[in-house]
C-alpha positions as CSV (number, residue, x, y, z in Angstrom):
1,X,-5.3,-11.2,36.6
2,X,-8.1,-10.3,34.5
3,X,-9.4,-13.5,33.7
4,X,-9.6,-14.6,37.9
5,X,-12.1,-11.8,37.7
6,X,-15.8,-14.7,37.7
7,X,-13.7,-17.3,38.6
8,X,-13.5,-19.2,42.1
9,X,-9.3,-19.7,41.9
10,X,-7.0,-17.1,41.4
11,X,-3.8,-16.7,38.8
12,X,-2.4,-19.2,41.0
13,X,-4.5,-21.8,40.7
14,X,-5.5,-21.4,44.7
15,X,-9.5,-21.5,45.1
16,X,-11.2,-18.5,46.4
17,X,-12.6,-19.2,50.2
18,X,-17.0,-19.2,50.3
19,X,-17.0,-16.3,51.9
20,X,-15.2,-14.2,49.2
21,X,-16.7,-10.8,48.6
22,X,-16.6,-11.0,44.4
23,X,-17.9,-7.7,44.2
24,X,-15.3,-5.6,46.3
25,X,-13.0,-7.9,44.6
26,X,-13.9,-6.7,41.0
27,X,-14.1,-3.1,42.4
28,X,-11.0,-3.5,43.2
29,X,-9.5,-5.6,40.4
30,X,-11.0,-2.4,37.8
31,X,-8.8,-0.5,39.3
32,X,-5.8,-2.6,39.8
33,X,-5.4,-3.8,36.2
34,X,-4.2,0.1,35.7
35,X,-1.7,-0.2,38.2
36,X,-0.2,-3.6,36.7
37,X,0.0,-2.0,33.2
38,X,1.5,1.5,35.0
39,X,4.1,-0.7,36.6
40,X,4.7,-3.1,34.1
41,X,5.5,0.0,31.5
42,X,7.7,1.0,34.0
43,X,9.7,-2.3,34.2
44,X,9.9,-2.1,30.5
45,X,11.3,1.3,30.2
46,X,14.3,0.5,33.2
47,X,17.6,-0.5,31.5
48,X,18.4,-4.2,31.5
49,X,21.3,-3.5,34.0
50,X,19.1,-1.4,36.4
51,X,16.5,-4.2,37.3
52,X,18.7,-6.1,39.1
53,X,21.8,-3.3,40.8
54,X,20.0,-2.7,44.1
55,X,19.5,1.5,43.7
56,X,16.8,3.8,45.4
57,X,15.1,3.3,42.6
58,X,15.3,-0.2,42.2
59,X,13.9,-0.4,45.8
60,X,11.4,2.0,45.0
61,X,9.8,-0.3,41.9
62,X,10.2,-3.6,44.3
63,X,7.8,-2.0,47.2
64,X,5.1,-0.9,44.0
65,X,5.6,-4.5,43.1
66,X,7.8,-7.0,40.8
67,X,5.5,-7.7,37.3
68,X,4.9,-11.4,37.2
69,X,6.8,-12.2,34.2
70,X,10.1,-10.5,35.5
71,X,9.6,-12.1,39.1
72,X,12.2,-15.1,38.9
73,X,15.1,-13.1,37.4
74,X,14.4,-10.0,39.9
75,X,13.9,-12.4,43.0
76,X,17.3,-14.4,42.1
77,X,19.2,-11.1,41.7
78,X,17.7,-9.1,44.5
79,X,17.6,-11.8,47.0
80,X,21.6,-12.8,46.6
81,X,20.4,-16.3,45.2
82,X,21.8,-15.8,41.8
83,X,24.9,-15.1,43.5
84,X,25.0,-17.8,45.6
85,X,23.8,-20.2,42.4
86,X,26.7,-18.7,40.6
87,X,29.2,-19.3,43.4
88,X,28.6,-22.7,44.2
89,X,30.6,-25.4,43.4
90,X,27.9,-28.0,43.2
91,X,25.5,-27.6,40.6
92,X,21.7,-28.0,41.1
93,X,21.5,-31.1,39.2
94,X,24.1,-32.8,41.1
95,X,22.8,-31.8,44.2
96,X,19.7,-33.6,44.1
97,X,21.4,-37.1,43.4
98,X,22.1,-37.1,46.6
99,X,18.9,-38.3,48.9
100,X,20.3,-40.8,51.3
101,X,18.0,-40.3,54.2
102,X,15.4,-42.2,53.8
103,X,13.3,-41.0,57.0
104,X,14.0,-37.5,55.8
105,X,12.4,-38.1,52.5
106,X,8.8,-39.7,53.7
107,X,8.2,-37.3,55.7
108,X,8.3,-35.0,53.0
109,X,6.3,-37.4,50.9
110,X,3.8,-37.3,53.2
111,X,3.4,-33.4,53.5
112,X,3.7,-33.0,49.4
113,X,-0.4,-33.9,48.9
114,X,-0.8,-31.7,52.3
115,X,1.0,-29.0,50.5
116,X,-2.0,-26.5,48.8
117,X,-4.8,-29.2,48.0
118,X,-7.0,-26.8,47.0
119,X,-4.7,-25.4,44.1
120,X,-5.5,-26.9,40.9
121,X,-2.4,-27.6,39.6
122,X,-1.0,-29.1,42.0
123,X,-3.9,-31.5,42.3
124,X,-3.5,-32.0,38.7
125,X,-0.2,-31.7,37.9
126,X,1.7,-34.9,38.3
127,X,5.2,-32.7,37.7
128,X,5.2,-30.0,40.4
129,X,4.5,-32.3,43.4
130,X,7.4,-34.5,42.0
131,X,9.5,-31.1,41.7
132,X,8.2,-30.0,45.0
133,X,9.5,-32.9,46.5
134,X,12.8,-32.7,44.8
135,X,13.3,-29.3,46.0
136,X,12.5,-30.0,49.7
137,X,14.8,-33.1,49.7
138,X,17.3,-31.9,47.9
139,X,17.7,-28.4,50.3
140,X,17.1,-31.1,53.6
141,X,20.4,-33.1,52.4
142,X,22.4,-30.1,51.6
143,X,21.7,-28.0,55.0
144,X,21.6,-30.6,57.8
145,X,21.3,-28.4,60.5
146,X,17.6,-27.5,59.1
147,X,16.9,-30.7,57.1
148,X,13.0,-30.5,56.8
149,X,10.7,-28.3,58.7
150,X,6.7,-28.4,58.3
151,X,6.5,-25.0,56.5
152,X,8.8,-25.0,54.1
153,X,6.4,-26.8,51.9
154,X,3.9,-23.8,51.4
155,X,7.5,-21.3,50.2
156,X,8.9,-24.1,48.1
157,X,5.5,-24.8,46.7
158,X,4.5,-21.2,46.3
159,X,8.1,-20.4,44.7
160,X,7.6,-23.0,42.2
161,X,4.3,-21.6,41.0
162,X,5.7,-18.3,40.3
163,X,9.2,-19.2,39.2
164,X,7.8,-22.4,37.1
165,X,12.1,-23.4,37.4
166,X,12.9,-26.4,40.2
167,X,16.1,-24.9,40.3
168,X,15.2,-21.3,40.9
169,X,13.4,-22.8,43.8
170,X,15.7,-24.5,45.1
171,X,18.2,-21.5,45.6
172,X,14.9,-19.0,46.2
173,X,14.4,-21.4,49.2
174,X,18.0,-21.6,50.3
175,X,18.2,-18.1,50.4
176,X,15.2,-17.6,52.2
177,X,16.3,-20.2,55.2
178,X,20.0,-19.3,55.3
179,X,20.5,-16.0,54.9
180,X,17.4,-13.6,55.0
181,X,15.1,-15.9,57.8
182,X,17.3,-16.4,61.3
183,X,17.4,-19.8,62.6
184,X,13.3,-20.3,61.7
185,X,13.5,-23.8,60.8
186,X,16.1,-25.4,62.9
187,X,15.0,-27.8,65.5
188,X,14.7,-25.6,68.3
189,X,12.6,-22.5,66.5
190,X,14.9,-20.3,68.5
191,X,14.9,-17.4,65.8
192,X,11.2,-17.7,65.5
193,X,10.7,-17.8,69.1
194,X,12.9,-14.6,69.3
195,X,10.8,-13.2,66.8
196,X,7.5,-13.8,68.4
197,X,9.2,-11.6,71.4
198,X,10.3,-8.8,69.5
199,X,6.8,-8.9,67.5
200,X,5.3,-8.6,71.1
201,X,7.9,-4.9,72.0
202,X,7.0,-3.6,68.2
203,X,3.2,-4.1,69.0
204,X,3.5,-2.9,72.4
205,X,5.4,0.1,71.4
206,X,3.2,1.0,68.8
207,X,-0.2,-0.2,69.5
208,X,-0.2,-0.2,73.3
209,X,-4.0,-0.2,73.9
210,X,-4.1,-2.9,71.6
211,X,-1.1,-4.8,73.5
212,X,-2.8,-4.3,76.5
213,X,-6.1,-6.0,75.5
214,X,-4.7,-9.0,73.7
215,X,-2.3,-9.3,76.6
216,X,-5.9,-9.0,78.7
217,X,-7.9,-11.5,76.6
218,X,-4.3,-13.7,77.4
219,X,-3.7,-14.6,73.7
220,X,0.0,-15.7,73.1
221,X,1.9,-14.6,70.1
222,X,2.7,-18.0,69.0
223,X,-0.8,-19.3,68.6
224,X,-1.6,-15.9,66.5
225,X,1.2,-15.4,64.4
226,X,3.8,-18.3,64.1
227,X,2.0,-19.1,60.9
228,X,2.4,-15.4,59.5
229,X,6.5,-16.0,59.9
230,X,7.1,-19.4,59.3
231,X,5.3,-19.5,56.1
232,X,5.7,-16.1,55.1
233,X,2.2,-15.3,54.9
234,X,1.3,-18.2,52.4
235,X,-1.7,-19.6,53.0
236,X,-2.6,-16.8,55.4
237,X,-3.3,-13.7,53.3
238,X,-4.3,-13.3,49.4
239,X,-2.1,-14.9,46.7
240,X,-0.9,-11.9,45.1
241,X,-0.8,-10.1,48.7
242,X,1.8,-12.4,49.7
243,X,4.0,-12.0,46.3
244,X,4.2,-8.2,46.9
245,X,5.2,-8.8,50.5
246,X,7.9,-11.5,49.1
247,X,9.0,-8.8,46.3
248,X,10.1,-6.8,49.5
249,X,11.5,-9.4,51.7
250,X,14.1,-10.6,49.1
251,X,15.0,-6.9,48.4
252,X,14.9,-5.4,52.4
253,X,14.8,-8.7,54.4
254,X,12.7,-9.9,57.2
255,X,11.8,-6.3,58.6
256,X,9.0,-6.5,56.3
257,X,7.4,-9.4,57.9
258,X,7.5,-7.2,60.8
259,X,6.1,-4.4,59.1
260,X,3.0,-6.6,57.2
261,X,2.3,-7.9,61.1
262,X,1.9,-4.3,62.5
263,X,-0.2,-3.1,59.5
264,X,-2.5,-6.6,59.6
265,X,-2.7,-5.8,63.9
266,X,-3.5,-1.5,62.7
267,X,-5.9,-2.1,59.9
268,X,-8.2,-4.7,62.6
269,X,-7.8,-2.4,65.2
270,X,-11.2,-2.5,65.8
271,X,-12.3,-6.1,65.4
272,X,-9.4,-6.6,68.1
273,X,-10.9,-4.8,70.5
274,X,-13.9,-6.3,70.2
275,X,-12.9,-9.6,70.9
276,X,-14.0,-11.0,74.3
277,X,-12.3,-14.3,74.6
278,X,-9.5,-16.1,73.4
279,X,-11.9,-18.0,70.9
280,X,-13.0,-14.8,69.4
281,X,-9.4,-13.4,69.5
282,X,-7.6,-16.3,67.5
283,X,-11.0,-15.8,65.1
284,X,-10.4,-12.4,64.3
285,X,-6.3,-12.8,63.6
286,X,-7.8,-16.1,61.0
287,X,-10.0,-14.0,58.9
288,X,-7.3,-11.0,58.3
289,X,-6.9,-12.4,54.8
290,X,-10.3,-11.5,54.2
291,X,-10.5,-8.0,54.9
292,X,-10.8,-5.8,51.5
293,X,-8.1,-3.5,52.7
294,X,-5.6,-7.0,52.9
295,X,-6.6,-8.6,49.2
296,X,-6.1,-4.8,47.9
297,X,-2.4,-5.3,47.6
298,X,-1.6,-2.3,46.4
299,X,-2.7,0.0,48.9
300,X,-2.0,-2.7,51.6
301,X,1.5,-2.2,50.9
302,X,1.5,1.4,50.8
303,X,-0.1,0.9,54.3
304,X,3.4,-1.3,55.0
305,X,6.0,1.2,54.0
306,X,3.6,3.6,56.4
307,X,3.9,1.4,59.4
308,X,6.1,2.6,61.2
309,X,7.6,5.6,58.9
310,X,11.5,4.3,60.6
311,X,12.1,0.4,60.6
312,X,15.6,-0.6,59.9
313,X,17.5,-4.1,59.6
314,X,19.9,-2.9,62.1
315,X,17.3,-1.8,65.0
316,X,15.4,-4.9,64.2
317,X,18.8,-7.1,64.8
318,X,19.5,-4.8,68.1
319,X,16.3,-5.8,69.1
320,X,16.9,-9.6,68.1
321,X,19.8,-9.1,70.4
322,X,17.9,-7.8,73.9
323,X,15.7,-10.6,73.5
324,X,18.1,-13.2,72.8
325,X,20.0,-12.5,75.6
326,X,16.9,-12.2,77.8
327,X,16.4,-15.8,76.7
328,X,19.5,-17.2,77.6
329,X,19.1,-15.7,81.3
């Protein structure tokens, strides 16, 4: 991360945005680089068995954050897609022979150069749009009842920059959309739409004076926030903020996109309030990604795990429940 220090992309290849504060960045950065070679010792020194059997402490390195270089082994182990790579009776490579549907596959060819044009390489890499596409095709065959959803294009995408394997993506992705995201990317939304409900009780439960103003100013969840869950953050927040949010949501699940919401509506408390009108509202939730406290991952996510202290899969599904039900009345 060193050398994205002067520079105006990131380790991505993403560029930095005009406004970007280089200074508070390098503050930070001076003091991150310590973490990253704290953490990174402490990969090292876990035993080979023990970075992949999901223990306290396991769990406990994931929320301080996944080095890059061990990323695509601990991601297919913690997430279940190594599993499910392993278990499959199709291979990868035979998968992707099969691309009949032809209007399935332009509209993913004309979303691939939509799909990060500011990151360098994939405007100058010929390979990873051609593996991007694969990858989006390939999953839209396989799972018909999602096929291809606007969306997937910024995880696929994003996976493949980290993973640098098409066919780590591939089973990154279909763990992501089958088993750890509910019924995001069908046609009718309804697990995101759910979603956006129980988003509105946690925020009203926790930050009711906030509720009440947004509810005032008469901004709906959908407009602020659908992006935040259907991409998962990408393009939304800071490159290596997301990552550290994805190290968590293949370990814990989609709790933690809850979680990263509430701490995004605590830390811009303020600039909330302030807003006057809708405009000004939907404004404030767009620029989150800048804020200092957001593109410092590390104590962001500290700020997470804080938010609230109690936050379990099985509340969050009892509360998927209520407002399922409440929809279907």
């Amino acid at each position: 991360m060193a050398s994205s220090m002067y520079s105006k992309v990131d380790e991505y290849g993403f560029e930095r945005p005009e406004s970007f504060d280089y200074k508070q960045y390098g503050n930070f950065l001076s003091q991150y680089i310590g973490v990253l070679a704290k953490r990174a010792k402490r990969w090292e020194d876990l035993k080979p068995t023990d970075r992949f059997k999901k223990t306290s402490t396991l769990k406990r390195f994931v929320r301080k954050g996944v080095p890059s270089s061990e990323r695509e082994a601990v991601w297919m182990s913690i997430s279940g897609a190594q599993e499910m790579q392993n278990e499959s009776m199709v291979q990868y490579s035979s998968l992707k022979k099969y691309m009949e549907n032809t209007t399935i596959t332009e509209m993913i060819k004309i979303d691939i150069p939509r799909t990060f044009p500011d990151n360098i390489y994939f405007a100058n890499d010929s390979i990873l749009p051609e593996q991007l596409f694969n990858i989006l095709a390939t999953f839209a065959h396989h799972n018909k009842e999602v096929g291809y959803c606007q969306g997937l294009n910024y995880i696929a995408g994003l996976l493949l920059l980290v993973t640098k394997s098409e066919e780590s993506s591939f089973w990154l992705l279909k763990v992501l959309v089958e088993q750890i995201l509910p019924k995001y990317y069908i046609r009718s939304m309804s697990g995101l739409l759910i979603d956006l409900d129980v988003l509105d009780e946690f925020v009203q439960k926790n930050e009711p004076a906030l509720h009440r103003h947004i509810t005032r100013v008469g901004m709906p969840w959908a407009v602020a926030s659908t992006k935040w869950f259907i991409c998962l953050y990408a393009e939304v927040l800071p490159t290596e903020t997301v990552l550290r949010i994805w190290d968590c949501i293949f370990y814990e699940g989609s709790k933690v996109i809850f979680r990263v919401a509430l701490t995004l509506i605590k830390i811009h408390r303020q600039q909330i309030l302030e807003a006057r009108d809708l405009g000004e509202m939907v404004e404030c939730f767009r620029k989150m990604g800048q804020n200092i406290n957001v593109v410092n991952c590390h104590q962001f996510m500290i700020e997470v795990f804080k938010t609230p202290s109690s936050f379990s899969n099985r509340y969050l599904e009892k509360v998927r429940e209520k407002h399922s039900a409440l929809r279907s009345t």
